[in-house]
Backbone atoms as SQL, in Angstrom:
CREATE TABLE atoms (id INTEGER PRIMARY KEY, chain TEXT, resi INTEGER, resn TEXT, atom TEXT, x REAL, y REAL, z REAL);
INSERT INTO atoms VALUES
  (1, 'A', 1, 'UNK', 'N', -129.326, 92.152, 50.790),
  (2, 'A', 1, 'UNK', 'CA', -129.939, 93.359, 50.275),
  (3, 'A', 1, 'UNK', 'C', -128.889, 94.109, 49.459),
  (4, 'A', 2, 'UNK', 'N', -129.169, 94.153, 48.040),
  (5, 'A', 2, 'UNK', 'CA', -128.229, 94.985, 47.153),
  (6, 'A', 2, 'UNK', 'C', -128.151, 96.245, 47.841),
  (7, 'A', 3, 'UNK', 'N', -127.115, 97.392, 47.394),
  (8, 'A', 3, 'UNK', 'CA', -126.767, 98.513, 47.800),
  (9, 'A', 3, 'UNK', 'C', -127.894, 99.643, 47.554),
  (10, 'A', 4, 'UNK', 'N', -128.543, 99.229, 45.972),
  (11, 'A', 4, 'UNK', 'CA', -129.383, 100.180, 45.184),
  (12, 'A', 4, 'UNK', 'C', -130.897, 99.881, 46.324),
  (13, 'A', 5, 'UNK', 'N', -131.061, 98.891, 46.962),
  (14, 'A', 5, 'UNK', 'CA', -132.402, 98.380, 47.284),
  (15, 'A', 5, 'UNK', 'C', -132.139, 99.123, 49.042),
  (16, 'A', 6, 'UNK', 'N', -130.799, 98.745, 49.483),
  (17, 'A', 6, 'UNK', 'CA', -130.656, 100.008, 50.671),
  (18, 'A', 6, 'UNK', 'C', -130.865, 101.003, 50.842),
  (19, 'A', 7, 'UNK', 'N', -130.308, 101.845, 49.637),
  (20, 'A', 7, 'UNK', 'CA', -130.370, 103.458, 49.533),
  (21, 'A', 7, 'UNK', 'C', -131.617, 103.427, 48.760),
  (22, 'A', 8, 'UNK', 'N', -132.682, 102.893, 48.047),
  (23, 'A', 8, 'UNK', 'CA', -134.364, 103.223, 48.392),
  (24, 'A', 8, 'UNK', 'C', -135.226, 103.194, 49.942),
  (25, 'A', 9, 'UNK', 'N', -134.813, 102.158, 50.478),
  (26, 'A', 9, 'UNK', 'CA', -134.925, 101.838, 51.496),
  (27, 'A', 9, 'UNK', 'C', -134.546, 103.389, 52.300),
  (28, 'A', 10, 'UNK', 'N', -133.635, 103.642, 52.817),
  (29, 'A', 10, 'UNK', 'CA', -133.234, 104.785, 53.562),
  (30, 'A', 10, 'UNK', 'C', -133.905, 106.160, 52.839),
  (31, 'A', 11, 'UNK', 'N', -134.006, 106.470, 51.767),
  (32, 'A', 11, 'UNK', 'CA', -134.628, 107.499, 51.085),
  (33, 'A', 11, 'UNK', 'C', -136.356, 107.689, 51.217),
  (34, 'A', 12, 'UNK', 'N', -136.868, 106.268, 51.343),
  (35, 'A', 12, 'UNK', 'CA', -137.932, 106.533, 51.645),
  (36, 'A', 12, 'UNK', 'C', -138.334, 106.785, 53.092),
  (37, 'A', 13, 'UNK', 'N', -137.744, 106.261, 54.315),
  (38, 'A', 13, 'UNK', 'CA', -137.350, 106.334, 55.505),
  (39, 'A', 13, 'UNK', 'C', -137.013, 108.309, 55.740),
  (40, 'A', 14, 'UNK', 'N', -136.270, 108.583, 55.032),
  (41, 'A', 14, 'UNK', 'CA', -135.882, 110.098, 54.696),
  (42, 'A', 14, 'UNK', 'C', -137.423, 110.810, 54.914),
  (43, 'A', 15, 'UNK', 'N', -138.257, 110.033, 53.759),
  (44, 'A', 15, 'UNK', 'CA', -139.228, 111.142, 53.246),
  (45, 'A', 15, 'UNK', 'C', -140.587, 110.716, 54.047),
  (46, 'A', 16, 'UNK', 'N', -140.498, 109.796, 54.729),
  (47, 'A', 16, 'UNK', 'CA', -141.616, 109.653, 55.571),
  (48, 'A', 16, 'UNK', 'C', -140.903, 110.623, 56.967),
  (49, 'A', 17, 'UNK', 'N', -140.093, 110.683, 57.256),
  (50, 'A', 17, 'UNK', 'CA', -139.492, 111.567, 58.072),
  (51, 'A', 17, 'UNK', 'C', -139.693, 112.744, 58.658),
  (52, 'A', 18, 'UNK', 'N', -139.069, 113.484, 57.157),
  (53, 'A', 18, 'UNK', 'CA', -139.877, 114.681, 56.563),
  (54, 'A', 18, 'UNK', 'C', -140.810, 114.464, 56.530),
  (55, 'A', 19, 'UNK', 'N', -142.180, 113.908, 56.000),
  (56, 'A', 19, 'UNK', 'CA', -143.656, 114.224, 55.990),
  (57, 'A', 19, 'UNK', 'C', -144.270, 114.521, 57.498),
  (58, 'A', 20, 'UNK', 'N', -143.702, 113.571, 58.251),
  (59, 'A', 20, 'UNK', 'CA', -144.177, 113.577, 59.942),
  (60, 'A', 20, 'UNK', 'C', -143.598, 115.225, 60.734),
  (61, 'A', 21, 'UNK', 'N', -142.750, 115.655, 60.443),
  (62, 'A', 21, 'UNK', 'CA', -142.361, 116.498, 60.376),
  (63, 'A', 21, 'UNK', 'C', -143.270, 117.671, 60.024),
  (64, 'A', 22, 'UNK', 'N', -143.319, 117.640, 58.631),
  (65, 'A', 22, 'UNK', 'CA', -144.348, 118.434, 58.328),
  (66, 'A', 22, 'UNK', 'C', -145.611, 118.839, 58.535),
  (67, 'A', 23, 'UNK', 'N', -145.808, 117.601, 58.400),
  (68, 'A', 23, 'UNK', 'CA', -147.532, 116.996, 59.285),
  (69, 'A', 23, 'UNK', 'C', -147.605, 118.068, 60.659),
  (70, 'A', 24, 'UNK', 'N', -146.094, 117.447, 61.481),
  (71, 'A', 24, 'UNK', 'CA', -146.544, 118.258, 62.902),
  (72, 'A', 24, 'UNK', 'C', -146.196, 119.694, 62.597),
  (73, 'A', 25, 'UNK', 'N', -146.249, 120.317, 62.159),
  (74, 'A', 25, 'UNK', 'CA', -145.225, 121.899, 61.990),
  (75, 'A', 25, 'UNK', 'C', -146.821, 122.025, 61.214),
  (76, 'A', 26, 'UNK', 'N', -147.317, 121.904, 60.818),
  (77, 'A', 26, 'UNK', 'CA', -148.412, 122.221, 60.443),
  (78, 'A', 26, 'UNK', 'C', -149.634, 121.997, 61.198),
  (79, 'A', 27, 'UNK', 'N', -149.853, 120.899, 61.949),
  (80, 'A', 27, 'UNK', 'CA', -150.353, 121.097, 63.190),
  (81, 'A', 27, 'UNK', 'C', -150.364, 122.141, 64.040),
  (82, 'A', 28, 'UNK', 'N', -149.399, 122.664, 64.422),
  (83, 'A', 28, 'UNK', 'CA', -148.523, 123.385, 65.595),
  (84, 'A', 28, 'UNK', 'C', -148.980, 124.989, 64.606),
  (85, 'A', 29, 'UNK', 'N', -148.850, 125.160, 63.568),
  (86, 'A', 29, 'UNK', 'CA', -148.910, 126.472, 62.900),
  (87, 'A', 29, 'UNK', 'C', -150.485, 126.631, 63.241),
  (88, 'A', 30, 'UNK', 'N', -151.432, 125.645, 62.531),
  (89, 'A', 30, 'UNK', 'CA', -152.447, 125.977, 63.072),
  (90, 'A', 30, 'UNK', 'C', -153.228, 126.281, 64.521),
  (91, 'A', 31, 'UNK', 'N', -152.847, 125.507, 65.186),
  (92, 'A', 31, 'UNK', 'CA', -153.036, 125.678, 66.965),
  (93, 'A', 31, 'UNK', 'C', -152.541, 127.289, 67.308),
  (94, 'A', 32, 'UNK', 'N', -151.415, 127.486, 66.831),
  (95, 'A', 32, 'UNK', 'CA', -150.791, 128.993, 66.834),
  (96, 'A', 32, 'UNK', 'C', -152.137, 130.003, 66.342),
  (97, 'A', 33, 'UNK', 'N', -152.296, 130.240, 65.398),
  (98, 'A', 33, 'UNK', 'CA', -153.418, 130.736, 64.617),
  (99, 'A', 33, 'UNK', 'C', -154.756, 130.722, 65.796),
  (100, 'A', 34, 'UNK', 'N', -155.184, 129.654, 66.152),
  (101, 'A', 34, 'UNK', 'CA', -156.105, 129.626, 66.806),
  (102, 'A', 34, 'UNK', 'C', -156.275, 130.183, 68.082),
  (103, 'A', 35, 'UNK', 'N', -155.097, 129.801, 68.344),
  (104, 'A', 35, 'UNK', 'CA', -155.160, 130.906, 70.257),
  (105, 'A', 35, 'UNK', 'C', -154.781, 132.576, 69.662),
  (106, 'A', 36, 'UNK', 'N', -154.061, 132.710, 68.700),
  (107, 'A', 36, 'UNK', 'CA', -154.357, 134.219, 68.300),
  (108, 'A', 36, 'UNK', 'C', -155.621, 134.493, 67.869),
  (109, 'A', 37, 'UNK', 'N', -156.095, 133.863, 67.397),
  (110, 'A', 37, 'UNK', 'CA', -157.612, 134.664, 67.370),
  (111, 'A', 37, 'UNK', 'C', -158.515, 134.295, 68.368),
  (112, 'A', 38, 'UNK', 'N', -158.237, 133.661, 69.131),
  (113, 'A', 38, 'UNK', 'CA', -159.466, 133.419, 70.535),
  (114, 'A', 38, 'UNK', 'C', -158.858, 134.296, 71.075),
  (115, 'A', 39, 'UNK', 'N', -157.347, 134.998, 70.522),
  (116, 'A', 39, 'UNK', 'CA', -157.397, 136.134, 72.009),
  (117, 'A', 39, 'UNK', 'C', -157.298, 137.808, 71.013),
  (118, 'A', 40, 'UNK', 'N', -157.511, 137.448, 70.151),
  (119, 'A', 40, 'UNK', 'CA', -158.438, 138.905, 69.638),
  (120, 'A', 40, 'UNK', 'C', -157.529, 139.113, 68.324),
  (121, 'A', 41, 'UNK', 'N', -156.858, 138.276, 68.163),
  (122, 'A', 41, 'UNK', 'CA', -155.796, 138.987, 67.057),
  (123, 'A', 41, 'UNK', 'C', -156.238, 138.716, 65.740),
  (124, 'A', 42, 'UNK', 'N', -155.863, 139.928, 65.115),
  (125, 'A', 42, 'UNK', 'CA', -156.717, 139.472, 63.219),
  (126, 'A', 42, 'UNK', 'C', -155.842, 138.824, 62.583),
  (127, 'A', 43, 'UNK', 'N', -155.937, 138.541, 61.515),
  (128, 'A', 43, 'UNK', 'CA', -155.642, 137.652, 60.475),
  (129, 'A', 43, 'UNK', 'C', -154.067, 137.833, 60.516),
  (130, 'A', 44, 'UNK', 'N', -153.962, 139.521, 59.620),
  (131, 'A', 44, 'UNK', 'CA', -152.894, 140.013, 59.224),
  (132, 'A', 44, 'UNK', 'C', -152.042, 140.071, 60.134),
  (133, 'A', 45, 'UNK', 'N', -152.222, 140.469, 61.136),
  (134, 'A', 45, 'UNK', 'CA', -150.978, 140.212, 62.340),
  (135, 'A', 45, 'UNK', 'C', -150.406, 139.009, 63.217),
  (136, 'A', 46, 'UNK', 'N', -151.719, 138.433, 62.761),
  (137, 'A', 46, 'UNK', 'CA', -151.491, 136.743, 62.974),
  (138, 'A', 46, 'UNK', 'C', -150.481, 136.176, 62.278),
  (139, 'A', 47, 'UNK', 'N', -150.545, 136.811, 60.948),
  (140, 'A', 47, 'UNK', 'CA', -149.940, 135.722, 60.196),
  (141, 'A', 47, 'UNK', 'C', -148.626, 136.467, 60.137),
  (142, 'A', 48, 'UNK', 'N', -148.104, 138.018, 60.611),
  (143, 'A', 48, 'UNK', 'CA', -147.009, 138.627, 60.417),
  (144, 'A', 48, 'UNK', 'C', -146.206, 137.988, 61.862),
  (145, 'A', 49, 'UNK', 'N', -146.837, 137.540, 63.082),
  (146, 'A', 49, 'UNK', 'CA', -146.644, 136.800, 64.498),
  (147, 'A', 49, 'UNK', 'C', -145.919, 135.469, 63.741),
  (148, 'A', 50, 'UNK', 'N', -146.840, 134.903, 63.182),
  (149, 'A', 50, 'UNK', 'CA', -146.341, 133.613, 63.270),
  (150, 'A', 50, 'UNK', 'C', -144.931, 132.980, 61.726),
  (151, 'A', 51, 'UNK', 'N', -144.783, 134.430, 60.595),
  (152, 'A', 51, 'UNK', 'CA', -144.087, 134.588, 60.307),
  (153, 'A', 51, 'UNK', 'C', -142.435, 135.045, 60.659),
  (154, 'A', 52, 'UNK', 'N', -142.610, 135.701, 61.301),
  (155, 'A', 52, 'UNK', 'CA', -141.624, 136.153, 62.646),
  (156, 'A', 52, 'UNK', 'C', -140.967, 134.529, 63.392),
  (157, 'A', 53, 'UNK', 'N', -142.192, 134.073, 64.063),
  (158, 'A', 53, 'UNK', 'CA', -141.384, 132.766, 64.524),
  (159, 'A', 53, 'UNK', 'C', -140.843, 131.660, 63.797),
  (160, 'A', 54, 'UNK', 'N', -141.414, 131.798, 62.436),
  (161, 'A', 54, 'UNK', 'CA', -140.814, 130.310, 61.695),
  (162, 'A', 54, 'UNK', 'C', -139.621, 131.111, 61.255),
  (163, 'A', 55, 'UNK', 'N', -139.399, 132.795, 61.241),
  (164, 'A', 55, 'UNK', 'CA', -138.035, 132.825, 60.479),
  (165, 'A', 55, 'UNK', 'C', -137.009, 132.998, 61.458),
  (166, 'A', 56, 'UNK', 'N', -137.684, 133.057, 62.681),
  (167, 'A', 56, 'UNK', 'CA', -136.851, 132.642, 64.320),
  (168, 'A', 56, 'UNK', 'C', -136.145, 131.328, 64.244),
  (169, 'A', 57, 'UNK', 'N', -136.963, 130.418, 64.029),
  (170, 'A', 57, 'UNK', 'CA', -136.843, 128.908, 63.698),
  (171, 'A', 57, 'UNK', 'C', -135.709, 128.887, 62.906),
  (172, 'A', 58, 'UNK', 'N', -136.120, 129.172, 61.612),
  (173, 'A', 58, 'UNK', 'CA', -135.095, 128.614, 60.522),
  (174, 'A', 58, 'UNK', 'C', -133.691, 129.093, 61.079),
  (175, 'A', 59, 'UNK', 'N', -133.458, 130.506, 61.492),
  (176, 'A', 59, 'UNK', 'CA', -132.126, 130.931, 61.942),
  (177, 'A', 59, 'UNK', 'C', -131.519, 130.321, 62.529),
  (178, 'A', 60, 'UNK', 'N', -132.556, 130.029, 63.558),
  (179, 'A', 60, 'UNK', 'CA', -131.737, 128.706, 64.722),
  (180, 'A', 60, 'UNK', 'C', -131.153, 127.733, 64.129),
  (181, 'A', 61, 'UNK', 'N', -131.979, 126.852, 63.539),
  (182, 'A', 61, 'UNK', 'CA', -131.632, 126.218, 62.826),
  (183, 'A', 61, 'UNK', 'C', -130.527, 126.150, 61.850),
  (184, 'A', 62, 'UNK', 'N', -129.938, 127.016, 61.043),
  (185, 'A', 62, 'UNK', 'CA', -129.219, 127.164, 60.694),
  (186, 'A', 62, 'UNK', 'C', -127.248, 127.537, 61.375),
  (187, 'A', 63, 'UNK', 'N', -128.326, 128.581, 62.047),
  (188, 'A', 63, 'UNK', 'CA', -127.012, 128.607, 63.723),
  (189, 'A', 63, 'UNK', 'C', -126.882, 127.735, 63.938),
  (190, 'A', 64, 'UNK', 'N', -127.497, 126.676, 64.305),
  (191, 'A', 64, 'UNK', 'CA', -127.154, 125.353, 65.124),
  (192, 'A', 64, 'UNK', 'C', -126.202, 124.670, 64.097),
  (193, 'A', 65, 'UNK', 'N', -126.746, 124.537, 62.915),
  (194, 'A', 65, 'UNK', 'CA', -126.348, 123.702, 61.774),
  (195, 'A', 65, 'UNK', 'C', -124.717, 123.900, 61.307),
  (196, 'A', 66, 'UNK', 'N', -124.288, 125.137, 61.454),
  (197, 'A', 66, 'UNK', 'CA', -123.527, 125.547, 61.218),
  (198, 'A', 66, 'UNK', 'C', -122.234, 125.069, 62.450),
  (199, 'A', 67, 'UNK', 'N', -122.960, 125.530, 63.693),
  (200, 'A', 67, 'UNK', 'CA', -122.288, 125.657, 64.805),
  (201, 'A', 67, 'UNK', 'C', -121.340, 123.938, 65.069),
  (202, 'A', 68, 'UNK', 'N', -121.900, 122.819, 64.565),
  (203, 'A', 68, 'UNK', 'CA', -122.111, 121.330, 64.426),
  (204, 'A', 68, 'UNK', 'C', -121.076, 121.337, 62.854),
  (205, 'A', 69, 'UNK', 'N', -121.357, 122.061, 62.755),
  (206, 'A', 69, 'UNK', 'CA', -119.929, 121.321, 61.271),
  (207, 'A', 69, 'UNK', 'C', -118.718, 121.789, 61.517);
């Protein structure tokens, strides 16, 4: 296996990765959404709730990221 036919290989591996990823984080956003409004919450505060946690997320994430180099 040439070098160029590896690193497609791994890049696409990358981006199916990421998609599954995404896939579930978008799953999970919606399920979120849904038990806020089966338990009374409107739209707008729904979506200011679940804004709040993905920028919870990313911080971590980044903390962590950081914390590791």
């Amino acid at each position: 296996m040439s070098t160029e036919q590896h690193d497609a290989d791994a890049y696409g591996q990358e981006l199916a990765r990421i998609s599954h990823h995404q896939h579930e984080a978008t799953a999970a956003r919606f399920t979120v959404f849904q038990a806020l409004a089966a338990a009374g919450i409107g739209h707008e505060q729904a979506d200011d709730i679940v804004a709040t946690l993905e920028a919870g997320a990313v911080a971590g994430a980044h903390k962590g990221a950081r914390a590791s180099a």
